[in-house]
Structure formats: structure tokens, C-alpha cells
GUMI-673113 format. One record per residue (C-alpha): residue number from 1; residue in one letter; chain; x, y, z. Coordinates in steps of 0.001 Angstrom, whole numbers. Example, Ala and Ser with C-alpha at 12.3 -4.5 7.8 and 13.67 -1.06 7.14 Angstrom:
{pos = 1, code = a, unit = A, c1 = 12300, c2 = -4500, c3 = 7800}
{pos = 2, code = s, unit = A, c1 = 13670, c2 = -1060, c3 = 7140}
This chain:
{pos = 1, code = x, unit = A, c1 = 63243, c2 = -85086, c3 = 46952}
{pos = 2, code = x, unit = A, c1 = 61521, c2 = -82089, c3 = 49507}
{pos = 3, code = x, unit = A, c1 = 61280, c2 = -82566, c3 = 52880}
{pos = 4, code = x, unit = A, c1 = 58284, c2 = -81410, c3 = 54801}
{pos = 5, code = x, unit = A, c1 = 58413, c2 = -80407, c3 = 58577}
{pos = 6, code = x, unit = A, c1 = 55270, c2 = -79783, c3 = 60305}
{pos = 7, code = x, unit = A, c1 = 55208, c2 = -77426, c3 = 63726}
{pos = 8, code = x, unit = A, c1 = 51858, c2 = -77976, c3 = 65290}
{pos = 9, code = x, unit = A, c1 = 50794, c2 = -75352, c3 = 67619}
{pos = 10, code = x, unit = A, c1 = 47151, c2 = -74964, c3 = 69879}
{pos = 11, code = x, unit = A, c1 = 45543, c2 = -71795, c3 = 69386}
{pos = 12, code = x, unit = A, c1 = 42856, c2 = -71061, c3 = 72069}
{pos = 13, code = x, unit = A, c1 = 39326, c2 = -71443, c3 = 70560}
{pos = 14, code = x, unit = A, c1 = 38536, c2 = -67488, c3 = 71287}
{pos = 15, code = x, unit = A, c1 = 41619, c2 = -66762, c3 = 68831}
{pos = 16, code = x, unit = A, c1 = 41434, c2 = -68457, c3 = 66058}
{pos = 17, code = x, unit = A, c1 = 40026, c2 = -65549, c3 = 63996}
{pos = 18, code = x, unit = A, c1 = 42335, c2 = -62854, c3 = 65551}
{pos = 19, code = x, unit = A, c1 = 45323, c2 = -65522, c3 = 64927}
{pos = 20, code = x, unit = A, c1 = 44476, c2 = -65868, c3 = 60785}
{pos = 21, code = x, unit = A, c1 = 43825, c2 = -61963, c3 = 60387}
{pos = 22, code = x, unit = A, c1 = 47445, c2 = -61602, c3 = 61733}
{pos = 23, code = x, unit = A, c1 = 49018, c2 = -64712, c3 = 59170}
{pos = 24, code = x, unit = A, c1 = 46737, c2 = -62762, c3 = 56114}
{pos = 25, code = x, unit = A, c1 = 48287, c2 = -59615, c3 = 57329}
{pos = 26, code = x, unit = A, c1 = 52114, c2 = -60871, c3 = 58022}
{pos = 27, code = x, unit = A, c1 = 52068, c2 = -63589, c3 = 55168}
{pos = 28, code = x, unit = A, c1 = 55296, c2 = -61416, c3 = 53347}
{pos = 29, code = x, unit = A, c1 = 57115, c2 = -60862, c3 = 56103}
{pos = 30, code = x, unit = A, c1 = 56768, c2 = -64726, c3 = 57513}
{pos = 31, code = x, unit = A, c1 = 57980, c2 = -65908, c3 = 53934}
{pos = 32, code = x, unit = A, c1 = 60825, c2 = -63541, c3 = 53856}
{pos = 33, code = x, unit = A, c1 = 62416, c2 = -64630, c3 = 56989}
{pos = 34, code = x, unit = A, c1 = 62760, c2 = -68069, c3 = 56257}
{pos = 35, code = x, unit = A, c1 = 66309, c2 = -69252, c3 = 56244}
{pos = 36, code = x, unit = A, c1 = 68003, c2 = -70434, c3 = 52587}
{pos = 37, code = x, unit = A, c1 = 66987, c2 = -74450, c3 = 51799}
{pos = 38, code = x, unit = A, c1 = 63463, c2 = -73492, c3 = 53380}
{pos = 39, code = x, unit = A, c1 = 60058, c2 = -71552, c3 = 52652}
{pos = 40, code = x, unit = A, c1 = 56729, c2 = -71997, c3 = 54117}
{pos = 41, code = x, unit = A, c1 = 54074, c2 = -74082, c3 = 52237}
{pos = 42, code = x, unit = A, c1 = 51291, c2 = -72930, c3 = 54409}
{pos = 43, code = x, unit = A, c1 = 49835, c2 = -73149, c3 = 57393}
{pos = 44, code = x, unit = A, c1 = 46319, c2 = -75252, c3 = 58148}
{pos = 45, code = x, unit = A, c1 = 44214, c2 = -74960, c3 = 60876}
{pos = 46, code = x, unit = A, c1 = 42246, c2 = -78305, c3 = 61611}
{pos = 47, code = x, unit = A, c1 = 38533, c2 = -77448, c3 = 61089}
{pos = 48, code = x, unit = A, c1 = 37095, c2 = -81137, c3 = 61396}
{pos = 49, code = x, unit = A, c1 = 37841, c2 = -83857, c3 = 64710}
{pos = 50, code = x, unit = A, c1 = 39011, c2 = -83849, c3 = 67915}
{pos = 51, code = x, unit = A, c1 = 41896, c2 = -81241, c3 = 67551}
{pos = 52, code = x, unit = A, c1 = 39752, c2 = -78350, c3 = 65894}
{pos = 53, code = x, unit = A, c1 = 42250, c2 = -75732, c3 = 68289}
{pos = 54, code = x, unit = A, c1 = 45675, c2 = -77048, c3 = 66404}
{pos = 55, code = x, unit = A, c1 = 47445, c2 = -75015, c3 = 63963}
{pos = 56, code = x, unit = A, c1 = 49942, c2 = -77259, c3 = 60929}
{pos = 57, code = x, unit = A, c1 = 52817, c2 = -75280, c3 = 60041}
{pos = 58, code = x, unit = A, c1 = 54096, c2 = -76422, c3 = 57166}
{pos = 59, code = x, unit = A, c1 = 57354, c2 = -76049, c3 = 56095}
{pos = 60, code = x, unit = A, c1 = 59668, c2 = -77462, c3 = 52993}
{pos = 61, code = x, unit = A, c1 = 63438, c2 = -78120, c3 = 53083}
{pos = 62, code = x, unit = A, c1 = 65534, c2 = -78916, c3 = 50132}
{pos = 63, code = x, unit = A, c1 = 67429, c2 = -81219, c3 = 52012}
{pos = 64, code = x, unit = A, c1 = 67778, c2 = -82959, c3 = 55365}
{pos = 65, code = x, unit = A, c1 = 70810, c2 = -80628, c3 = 55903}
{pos = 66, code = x, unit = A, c1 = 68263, c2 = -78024, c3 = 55896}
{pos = 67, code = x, unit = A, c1 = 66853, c2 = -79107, c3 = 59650}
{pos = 68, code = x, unit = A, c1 = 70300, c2 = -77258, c3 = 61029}
């Protein structure tokens, strides 16, 4: 079983562009620095409904354990 955690964060509506040029450009590095028992399945930006500013982080953990 994988556990998902999602981190939602607002990005202001004048950003959103500047804010996915910087995750193409740091994808490695953001991938690299996740702690053993996690990686990052992506990260989603909300493109439809009354939250079209929130970001989804996305990450998986092999186990509950993983949180801490």
C-alpha cells in the first residue's frame, strides 16, 4: 500500500506562469531532496472551478512511518 500526501498551496493569479517555468526548471533538484520512504508524484495546478489559484503537491510515502 502507498500513501499519498497532498500540500496545497495558492499561487497569485499574476504567477502562475513564472511559478511552473521555475518547477520545469528545478524538477531534478526538487526530486533529489526528498527524504528516503518519499518522492514527488507531481504537482497539479487546478485549471477548472472555483480554486483555479491552488497548487496540489503530491507526494508518495511507502509507509505511514514515512509522515515523520
Amino acid at each position: 500500500m502507498r500513501f499519498i500526501q497532498d500540500t496545497t498551496v495558492c499561487v497569485k493569479p499574476d504567477k502562475g506562469e513564472e511559478f511552473q517555468e521555475w518547477l520545469i526548471a528545478n524538477k531534478g533538484r526538487l526530486e533529489a531532496d526528498y527524504p528516503e520512504g518519499t518522492s514527488l508524484l507531481g504537482v497539479f495546478f487546478t485549471v477548472y472551478g472555483p480554486h483555479q489559484n491552488e497548487v496540489h503537491i503530491l507526494e508518495v510515502l511507502d509507509s505511514y512511518a514515512a509522515i515523520d
